[in-house]
Every structure is written in C-alpha cells, then in structure tokens.
C-alpha positions as CSV (number, residue, x, y, z in Angstrom):
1,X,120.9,120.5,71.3
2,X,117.2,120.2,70.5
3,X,115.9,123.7,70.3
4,X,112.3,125.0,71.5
5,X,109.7,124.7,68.9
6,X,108.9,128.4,69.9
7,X,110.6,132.3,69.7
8,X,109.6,135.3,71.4
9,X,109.1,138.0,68.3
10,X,107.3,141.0,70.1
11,X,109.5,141.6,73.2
12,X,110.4,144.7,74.7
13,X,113.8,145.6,76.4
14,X,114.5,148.9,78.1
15,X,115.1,150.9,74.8
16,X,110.8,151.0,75.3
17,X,111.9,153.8,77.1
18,X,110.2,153.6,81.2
19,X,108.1,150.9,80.2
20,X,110.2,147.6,78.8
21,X,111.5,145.8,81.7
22,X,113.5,143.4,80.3
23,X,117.7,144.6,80.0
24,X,119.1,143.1,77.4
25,X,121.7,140.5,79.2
26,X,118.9,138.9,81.0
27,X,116.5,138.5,78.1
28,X,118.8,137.0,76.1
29,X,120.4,134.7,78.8
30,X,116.6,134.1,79.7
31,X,116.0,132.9,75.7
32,X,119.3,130.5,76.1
33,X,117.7,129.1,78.8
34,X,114.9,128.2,76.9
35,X,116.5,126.5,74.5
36,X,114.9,129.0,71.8
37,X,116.9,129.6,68.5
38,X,116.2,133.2,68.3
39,X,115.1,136.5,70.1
40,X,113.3,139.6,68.4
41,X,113.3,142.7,70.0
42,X,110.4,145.0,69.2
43,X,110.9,148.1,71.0
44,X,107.8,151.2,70.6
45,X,109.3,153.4,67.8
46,X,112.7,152.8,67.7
47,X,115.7,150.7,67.2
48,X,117.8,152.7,70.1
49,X,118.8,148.9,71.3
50,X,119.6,147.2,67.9
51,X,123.4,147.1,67.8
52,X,123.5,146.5,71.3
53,X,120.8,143.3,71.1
54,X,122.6,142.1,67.8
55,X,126.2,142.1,69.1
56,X,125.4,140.5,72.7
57,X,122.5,137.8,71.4
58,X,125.3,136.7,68.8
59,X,128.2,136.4,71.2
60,X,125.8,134.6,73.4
61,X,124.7,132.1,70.6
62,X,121.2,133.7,70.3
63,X,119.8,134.5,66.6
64,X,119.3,138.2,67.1
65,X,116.2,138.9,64.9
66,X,116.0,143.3,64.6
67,X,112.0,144.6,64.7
68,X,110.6,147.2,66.3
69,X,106.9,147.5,66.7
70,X,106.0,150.7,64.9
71,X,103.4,153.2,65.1
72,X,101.1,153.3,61.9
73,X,99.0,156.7,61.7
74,X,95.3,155.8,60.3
75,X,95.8,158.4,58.3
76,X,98.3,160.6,56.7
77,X,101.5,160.7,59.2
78,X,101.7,164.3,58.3
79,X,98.2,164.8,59.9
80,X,98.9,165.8,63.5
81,X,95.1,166.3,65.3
82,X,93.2,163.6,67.2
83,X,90.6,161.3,65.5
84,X,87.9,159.0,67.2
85,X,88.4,156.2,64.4
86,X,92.0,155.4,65.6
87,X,94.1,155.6,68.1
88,X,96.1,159.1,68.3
89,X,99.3,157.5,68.5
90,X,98.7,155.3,65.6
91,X,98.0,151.6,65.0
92,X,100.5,148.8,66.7
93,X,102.4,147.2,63.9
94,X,105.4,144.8,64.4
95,X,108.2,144.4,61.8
96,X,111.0,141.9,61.6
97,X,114.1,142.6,59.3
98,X,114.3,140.0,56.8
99,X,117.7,140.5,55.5
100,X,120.0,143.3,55.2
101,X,117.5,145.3,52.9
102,X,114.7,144.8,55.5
103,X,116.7,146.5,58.2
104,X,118.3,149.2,55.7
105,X,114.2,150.0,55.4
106,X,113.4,149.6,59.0
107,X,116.0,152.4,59.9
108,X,114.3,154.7,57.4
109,X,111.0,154.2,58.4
110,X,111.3,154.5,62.3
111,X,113.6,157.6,61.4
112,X,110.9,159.3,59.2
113,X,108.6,157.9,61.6
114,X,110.5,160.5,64.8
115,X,111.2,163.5,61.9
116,X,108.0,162.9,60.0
117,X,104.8,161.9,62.0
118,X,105.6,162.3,65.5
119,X,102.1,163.1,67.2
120,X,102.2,161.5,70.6
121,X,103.8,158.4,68.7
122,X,107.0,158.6,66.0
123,X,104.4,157.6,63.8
124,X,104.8,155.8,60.2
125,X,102.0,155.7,57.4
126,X,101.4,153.1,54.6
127,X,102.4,155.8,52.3
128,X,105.9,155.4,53.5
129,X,105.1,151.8,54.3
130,X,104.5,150.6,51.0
131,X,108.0,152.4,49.7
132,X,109.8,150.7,52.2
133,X,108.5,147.2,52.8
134,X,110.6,145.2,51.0
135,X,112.8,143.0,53.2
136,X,110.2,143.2,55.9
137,X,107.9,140.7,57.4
138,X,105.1,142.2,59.5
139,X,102.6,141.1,62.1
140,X,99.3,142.2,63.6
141,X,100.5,143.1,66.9
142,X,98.2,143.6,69.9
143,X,94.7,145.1,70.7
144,X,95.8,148.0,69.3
145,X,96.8,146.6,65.8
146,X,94.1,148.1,63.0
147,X,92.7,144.3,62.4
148,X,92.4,143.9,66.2
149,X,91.3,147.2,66.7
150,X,88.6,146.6,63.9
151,X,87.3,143.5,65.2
152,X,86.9,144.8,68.8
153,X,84.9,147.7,67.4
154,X,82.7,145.3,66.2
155,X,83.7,145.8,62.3
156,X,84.8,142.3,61.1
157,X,84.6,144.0,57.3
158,X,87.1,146.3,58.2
159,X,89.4,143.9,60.0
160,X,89.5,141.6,56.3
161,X,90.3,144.8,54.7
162,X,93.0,145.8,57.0
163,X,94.4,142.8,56.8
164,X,94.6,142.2,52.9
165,X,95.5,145.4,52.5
166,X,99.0,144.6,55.1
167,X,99.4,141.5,53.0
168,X,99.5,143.1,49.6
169,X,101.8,145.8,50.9
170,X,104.7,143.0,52.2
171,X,103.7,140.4,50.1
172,X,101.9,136.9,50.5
173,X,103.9,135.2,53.4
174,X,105.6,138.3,54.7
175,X,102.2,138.6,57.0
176,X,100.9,137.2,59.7
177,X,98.2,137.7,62.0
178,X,99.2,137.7,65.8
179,X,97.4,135.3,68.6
180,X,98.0,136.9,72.1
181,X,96.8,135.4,75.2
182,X,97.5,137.3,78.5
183,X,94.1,136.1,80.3
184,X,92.4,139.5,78.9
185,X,88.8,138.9,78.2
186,X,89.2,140.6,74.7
187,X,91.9,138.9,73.7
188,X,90.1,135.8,74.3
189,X,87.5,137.0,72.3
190,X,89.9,137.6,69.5
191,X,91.5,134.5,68.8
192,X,88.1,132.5,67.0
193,X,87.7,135.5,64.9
194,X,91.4,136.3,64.0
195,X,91.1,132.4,63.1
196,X,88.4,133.1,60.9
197,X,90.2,135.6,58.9
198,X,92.8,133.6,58.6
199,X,90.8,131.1,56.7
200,X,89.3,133.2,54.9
201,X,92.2,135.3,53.6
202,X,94.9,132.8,53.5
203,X,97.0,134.8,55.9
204,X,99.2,132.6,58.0
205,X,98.6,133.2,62.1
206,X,101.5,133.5,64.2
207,X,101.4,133.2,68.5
208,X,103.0,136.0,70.1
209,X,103.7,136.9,73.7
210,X,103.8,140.8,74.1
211,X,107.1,140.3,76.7
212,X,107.3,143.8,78.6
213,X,109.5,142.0,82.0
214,X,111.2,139.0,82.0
215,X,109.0,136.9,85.2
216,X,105.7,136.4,85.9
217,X,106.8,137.9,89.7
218,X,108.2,141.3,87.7
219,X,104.6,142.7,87.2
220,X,104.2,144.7,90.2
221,X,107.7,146.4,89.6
222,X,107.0,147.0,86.3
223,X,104.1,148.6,87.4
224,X,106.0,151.5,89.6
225,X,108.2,151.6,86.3
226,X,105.0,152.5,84.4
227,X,104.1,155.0,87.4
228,X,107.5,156.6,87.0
229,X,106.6,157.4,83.2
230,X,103.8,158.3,84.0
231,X,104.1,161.1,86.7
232,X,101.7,158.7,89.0
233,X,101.5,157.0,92.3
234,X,101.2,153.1,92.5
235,X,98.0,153.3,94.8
236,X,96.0,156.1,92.1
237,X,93.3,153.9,91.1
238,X,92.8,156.8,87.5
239,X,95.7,156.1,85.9
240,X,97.3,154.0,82.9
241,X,98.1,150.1,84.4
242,X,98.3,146.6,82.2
243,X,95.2,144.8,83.9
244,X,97.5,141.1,83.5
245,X,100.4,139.9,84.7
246,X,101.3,138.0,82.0
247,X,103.3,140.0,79.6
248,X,106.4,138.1,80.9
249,X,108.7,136.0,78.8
250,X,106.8,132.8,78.7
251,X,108.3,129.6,78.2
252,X,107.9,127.5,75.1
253,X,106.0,125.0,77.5
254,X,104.1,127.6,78.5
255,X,103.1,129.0,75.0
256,X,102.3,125.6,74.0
257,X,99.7,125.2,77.5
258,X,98.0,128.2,76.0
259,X,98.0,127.4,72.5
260,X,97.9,123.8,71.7
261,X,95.3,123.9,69.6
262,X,97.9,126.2,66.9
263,X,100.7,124.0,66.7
264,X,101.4,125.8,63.4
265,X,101.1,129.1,64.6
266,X,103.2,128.2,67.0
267,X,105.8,126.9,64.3
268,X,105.5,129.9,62.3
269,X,107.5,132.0,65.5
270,X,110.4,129.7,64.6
271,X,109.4,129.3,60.8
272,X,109.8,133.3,61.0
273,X,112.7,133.6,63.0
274,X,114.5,131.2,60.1
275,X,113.4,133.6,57.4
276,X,115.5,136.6,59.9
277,X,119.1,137.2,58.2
278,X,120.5,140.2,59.3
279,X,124.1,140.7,58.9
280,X,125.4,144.0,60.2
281,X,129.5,144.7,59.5
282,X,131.4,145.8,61.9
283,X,135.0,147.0,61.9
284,X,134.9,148.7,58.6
285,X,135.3,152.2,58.5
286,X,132.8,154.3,56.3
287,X,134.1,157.8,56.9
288,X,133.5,160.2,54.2
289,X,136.6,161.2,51.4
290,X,137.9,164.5,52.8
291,X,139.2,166.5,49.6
292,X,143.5,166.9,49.4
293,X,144.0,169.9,48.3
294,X,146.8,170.2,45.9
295,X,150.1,169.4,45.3
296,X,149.1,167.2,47.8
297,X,149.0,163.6,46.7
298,X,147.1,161.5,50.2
299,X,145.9,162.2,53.3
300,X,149.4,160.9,55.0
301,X,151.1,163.4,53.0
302,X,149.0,165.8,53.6
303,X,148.6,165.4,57.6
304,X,152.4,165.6,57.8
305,X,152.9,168.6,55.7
306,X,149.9,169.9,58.5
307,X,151.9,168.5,61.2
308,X,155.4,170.0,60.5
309,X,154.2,173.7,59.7
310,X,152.1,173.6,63.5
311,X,155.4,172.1,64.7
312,X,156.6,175.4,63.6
313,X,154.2,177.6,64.8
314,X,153.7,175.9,68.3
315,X,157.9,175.2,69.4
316,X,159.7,177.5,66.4
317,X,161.6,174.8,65.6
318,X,161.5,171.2,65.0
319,X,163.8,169.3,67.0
320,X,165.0,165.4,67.2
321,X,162.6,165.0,70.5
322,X,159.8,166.2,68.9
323,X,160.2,165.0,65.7
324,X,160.4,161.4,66.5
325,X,157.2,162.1,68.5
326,X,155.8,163.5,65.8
327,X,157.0,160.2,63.6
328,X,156.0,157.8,65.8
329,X,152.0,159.0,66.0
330,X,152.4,159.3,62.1
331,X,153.3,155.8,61.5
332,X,150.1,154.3,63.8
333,X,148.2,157.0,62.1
334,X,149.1,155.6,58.3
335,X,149.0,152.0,60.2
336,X,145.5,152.0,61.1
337,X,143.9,154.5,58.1
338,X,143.0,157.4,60.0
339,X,144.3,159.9,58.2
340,X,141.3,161.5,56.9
341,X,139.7,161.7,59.9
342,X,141.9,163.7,61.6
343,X,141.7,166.0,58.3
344,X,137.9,166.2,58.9
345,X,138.1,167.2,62.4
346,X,140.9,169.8,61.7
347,X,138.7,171.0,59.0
348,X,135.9,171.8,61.4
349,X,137.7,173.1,63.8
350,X,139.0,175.9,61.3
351,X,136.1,176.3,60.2
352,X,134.6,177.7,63.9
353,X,137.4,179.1,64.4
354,X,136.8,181.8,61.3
355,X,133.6,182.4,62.3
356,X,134.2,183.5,65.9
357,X,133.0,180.0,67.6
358,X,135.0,179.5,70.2
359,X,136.3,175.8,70.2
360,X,137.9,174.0,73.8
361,X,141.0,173.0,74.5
362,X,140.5,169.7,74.3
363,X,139.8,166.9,76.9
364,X,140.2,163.4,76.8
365,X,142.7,161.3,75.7
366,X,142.8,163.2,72.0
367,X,145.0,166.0,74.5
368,X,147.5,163.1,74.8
369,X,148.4,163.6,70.6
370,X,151.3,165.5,69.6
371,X,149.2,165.4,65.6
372,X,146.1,166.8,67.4
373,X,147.7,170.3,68.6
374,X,150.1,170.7,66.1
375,X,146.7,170.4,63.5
376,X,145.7,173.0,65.7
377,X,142.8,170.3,66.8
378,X,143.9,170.7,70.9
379,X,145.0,173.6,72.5
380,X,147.1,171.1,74.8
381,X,151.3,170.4,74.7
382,X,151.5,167.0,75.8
383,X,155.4,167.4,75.2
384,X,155.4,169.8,78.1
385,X,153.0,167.6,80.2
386,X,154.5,164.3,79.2
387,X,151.2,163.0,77.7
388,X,150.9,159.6,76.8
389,X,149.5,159.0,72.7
390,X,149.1,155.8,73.7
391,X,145.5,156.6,76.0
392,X,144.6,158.0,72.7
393,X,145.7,155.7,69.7
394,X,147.1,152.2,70.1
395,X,147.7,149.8,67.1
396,X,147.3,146.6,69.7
397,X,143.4,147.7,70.1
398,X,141.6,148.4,66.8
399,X,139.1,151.1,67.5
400,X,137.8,154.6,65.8
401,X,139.8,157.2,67.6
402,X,137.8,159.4,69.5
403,X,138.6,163.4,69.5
404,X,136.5,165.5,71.8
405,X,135.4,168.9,70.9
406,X,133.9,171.6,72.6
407,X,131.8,174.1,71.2
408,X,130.4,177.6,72.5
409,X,126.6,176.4,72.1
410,X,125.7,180.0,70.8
411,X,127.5,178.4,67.4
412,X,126.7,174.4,67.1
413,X,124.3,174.1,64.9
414,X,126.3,176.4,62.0
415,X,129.4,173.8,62.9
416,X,127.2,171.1,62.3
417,X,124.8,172.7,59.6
418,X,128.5,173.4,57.7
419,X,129.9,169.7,58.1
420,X,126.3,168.5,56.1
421,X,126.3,171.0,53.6
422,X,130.3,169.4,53.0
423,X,130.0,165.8,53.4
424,X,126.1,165.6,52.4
425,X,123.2,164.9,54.6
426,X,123.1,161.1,54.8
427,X,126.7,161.0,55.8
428,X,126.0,162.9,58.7
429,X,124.2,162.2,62.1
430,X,124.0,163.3,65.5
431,X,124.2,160.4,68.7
432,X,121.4,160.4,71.4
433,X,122.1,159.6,74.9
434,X,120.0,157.9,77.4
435,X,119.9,159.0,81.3
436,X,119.6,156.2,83.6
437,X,118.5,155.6,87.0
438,X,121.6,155.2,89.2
439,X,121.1,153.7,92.6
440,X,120.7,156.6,94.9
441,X,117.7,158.1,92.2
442,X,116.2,154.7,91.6
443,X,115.5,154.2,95.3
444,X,114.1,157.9,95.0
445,X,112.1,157.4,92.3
446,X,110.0,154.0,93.2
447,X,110.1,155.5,96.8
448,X,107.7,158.5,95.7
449,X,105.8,156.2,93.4
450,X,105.7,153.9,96.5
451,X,104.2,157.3,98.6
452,X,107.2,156.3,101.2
453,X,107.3,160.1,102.8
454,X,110.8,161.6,101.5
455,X,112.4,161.3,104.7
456,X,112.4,157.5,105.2
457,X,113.6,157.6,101.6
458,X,116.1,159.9,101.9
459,X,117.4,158.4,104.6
460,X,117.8,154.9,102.6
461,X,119.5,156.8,99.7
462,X,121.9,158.3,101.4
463,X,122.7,154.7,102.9
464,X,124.3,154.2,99.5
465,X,127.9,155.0,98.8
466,X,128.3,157.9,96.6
467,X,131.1,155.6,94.6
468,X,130.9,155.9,90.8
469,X,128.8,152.9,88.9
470,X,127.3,151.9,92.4
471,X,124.8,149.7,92.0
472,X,121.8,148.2,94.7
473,X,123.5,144.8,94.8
474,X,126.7,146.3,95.6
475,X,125.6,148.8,98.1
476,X,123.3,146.0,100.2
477,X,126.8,143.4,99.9
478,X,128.6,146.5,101.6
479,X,126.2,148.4,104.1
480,X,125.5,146.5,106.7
481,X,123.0,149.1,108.0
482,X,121.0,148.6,104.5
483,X,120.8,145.0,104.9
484,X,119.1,145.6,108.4
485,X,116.5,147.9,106.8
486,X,115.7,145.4,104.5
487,X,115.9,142.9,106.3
488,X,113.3,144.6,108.9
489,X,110.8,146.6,107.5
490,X,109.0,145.3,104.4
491,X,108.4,147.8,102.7
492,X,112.0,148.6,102.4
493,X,112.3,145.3,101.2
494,X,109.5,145.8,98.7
495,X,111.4,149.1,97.6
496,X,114.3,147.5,97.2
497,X,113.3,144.7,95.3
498,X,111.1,147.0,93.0
C-alpha cells in the first residue's frame, strides 16, 4: 500500500475536554482512510486519551504517535496572576514522544503541569522543560505559540529568540516551526515570515492542521459543543467561537492544495511521525513488594496461613466443602501471581479498620471470593449465597483482579495518605473519571444551547428509552415517533444531528 506523503500531528480527540470533536474510533478509522502512516493526538494539557489512542490506532494498523499540546507559562509556572505580555493560560506548545524516554517525560511534565502551574491552564515552564526534554520533539503550535504570538505582536526579534531558545532546549532537529492554514487572515500573514525564520535559523518548518472535528460539515456542531463549555447560547454574538471552519481533518490532497509550495514541510509530518517510537508494555504486572512477615517464607504461604485462621474465625471449623473451595481459589491465585495483591488490600483494609473507618461489605464480583472474606477483605459468605469465584478470577481471561472497597469519606484520605507513606509516593496514584453526555442529556444540552424552549425539548428526551447505554442512533432505529419529529420539523433534525 502506498502511504500518504502527509500525518495529522496536532489533532484533538475528546480528551480536549468539551472542545475536541473527534472520538477516537472515527479519527483513527478516518487516518486509515487516508492512507496516512501515523496519527498524533495532541490533546490541551493532558494525556487523559493516550492508552486508549495507542491500543486502538495499533490494532487498527495506525502508528499511534503520543503528544499533547501543552501549556507553557511566560514566566515562572509558579506565578499564578495575569500578565499583558502572554497569554494567562500560557503559550501553545505541541510535543511528540520520541521514544519511551520522551513519553516517560511527557507524563511528568503534563502532571507537574496540573499539580504545579495550573492558573486557568495546567501550565508547564521551561524551567521544567529543559529538565525534561529529552526524548521529545516539539513544535510551534498555533497563533498562540510564543513565536507566533511574537510575530503577530509585531516583534519579529522576539519570535528568533523564542525560537532558538526552543531549539536549544530539544536539540537541533527536535524543532520545528508549524505552518497552519485555516483561511484566517493572520495565519496567512504568518507563513512568509515563519519562512523567514526558518532560513535564517536553520529550524526545519513543519505543516500542521490544528484538527478539533473530523468533517469540514462538523463546524457548526462543534460550535454548540464549544457553547456547552462555555455556559453560552449558539446565537450570543459576545462569546468565545473559532471564526473557520477548517479545523477538520484534512486530507493529504488537501494539505498538499494548501501547501504545495512546502513539499518539505510537508514531508517533515511523515519524516516526524518516523522518528515517533513509543512502546508502552502491557500485561506485566508492576505491583509494589508487600513485606512477609516472618516465619513466613512467600506471599502463597502467607495468604493461606491468612485464609485458614479466617476460615476459623468466620465457620469455626474447616470442613472438606470449604476447604476445597478454599484450595481451588488458592491454586488460580498462585497460577496467575496475585498473591501480593490481595495482601495489599487486606493490609489496608486493617489498617481502617483500627482506626475507626468504617469499610463496606464488599460489592462486585470480589464478594464472589471465598479468600476475600476469609482475609477479612468482604464482609460477604459466598458459601452461604452460592457465589460464583469465577465472575471474580478466571485463569482462561488474564486480567488484574478487581476488589472494590468502600470507604466512610470522613476517613479516605488517611487510607490513602497511609498506603503512600508504605509503598512510596510514585508507586501510588489515584484514577480520574470522565462524565459523558448520554442521550437523554445530550439532546438537553444542545437543545438549551440551541434556545429550543425546555418543553419541546423535554418532550424529545423523554422520547428516548430510558435503557442503559442508549444511544441517539439506537433510539431514532426504535421510536418511530422520533423519526417523525425528525423527519418534520428541522430544527429537530438540526438538534439531532448536532
């Protein structure tokens, strides 16, 4: 297969949280389509949709090439007050992980860049740039890049400097100025003189879409997403709106249309996308060494010696029933390694215990393990209610066990404080969830953005089945009623398609 002689490296999915358009599947599908060899995503701040974009682009064939496009305070990112000389949130900056290093670094820096120099933006510094370049290559980004930003201010002086200064801090041919070209008067006004530095700094120039949805015909629902974010109406003329419909994910024909004249700036999208190695492991387990006391020799041991004395305590005796349960979960336990884990969460689970947290039950298929509540981890026979381990643990399907626990919220941050203090701080994290817009709210939310009055849209809410995981396509395939609304009145149609 001949490959494009372009790739999309500043793209933004819906990690760019009520303003990225473009789900994951689709854009990557989308890049196949285009015969492209690779596919950066560069979402604003974070890398909430790496591990997701890495594991579907490479099933799908794609090069999966982690960036994000980072926020870069002009100033210290400890500084938190607004300034007139750059933007509050910080200067646009995309970077690409290079290799395994490169993306080790990128973690760090969009993590200090949410516990460090959040101020509007999770905001980064070169301070903390220069410590953790290495591995990266960076690009100008858009408008609101500090060489852009520079230039459009009128200060082509300060533009060089900004950019020698970004090329000594990731290294000669780790930087490269971006040419955008959405039909925005500045931008065209940029291109001649981002040229011109080029030349006269050496630094290679690289063409960039800045991809927020994946057509040309998504502009106007990306819009209402933007109005969603925003707290406004569609039809409030004050308000934050991109004045182009062209931050779609363009073709390589169509790059080429707009930039024939930089066939090698073209080439250096691919030329960079080649230079992109990431290889994350998966499969491995990385838990932390939970400490045997002795006599104990290993965590087996030590789990069974648990496991017999709670057999004890919870039925008086052990008999032949629950003993070969109690073998049985043993033997998948040693089997797939998980020993230690169980030890941990125990451990924990003690440990609120003797400090007056009160700790659940258990829910979930951990109340299904015969180990779990005699380790005192559940509070849950599932002898007496003929539980199934199974749900829980099953050597046919390699995965992490998953245990459930409730705290009393008046003690979770001593449980959690204790398990860094134990394991140390960079083995432990906490998870962040993302809400999303299931169909009965979506249709609520464009509707108000929309100014449809609230009955009309309540009306074609409620014209959705309540059905868990529901979804617009499904509900129009199986409400005739919807269909009709749709059907007749446009701007039902128009909220619907938005």
């Amino acid at each position: 297969m001949k490959y494009a002689n372009f790739v999309h490296l500043h793209t933004h999915s819906q990690y760019s949280l009520l303003d990225g358009a473009c789900r994951l599947d689709n854009v990557i599908q989308l890049a196949k389509e285009y015969k492209m060899p690779g596919l950066a995503i560069t979402d604003h701040g974070n890398m909430f949709g790496a591990i997701e974009f890495y594991k579907k682009a490479t099933k799908a064939g794609v090069k999966p090439i982690i960036g994000c496009e980072a926020y870069v305070a002009g100033g210290s990112r400890f500084d938190k007050k607004p300034s007139n000389r750059h933007p509050d949130g910080g200067y646009h900056l995309v970077l690409l992980a290079k290799n395994d290093l490169g993306y080790r670094n990128l973690m760090k820096l969009t993590s200090a860049g949410f516990l460090e120099g959040f101020y509007h933006r999770p905001r980064i510094d070169k301070e903390i740039l220069r410590a953790h370049a290495e591995g990266l290559i960076a690009t100008s980004a858009c408008m609101k890049g500090e060489v852009s930003w520079n230039l459009l201010k009128g200060d082509t002086e300060g533009a060089v400097m900004a950019a020698r200064e970004l090329q000594e801090i990731f290294g000669a041919g780790n930087f490269f100025l971006e040419l955008q070209n959405h039909g925005l008067e500045k931008e065209e006004q940029l291109i001649p003189k981002m040229d011109a530095i080029a030349r006269e700094t050496g630094i290679p120039l690289v063409v960039t879409n800045d991809c927020h949805y994946l057509r040309q015909r998504d502009a106007e629902a990306h819009d209402a997403l933007l109005c969603i974010q925003t707290g406004k109406l569609v039809e409030d003329t004050q308000r934050m709106r991109y004045s182009s419909d062209q931050i779609y994910f363009k073709s390589a024909d169509e790059m080429e249309y707009l930039f024939g004249d930089f066939k090698t700036a073209l080439e250096n999208s691919v030329n960079i996308a080649e230079q992109c190695n990431v290889d994350i492991e998966f499969g491995k387990l990385k838990l932390p060494i939970f400490p045997i006391p002795k006599p104990h020799v290993d965590p087996d041991e030590y789990v069974r010696y648990l496991c017999e004395q709670g057999c004890i305590k919870r039925y008086g005796e052990i008999t032949p029933e629950v003993q070969e349960r109690l073998d049985y979960e043993l033997g998948v336990i040693r089997q797939m390694g998980y020993a230690g884990y169980f030890l941990i969460v125990k451990d924990f689970c003690d440990y609120a215990r003797s400090q007056k947290i009160p700790v659940g039950p258990g829910r979930g298929s951990a109340a299904g393990s015969l180990v779990s509540y005699t380790m005192d981890i559940t509070n849950v026979d599932p002898m007496r209610f003929e539980l199934l381990f199974e749900r829980f643990l099953n050597p046919e399907r390699i995965s992490m066990p998953d245990i459930d626990i409730d705290f009393a919220d008046r003690g979770r941050e001593k449980i959690i404080q204790y398990v860094i203090e134990k394991y140390g701080k960079d083995n432990v994290c906490q998870i962040i969830t993302f809400g999303t817009m299931a169909a009965r709210g979506v249709i609520r939310d464009v509707g108000r953005v929309l100014s449809v009055p609230y009955g009309e849209v309540d009306k074609i809410a409620k014209l959705v089945p309540a059905s868990p995981g529901m979804t617009l396509t499904a509900a129009l395939e199986a409400v005739p009623e919807l269909r009709s609304l749709r059907d007749t009145d446009p701007r039902v149609k128009r909220l619907l398609e938005y």
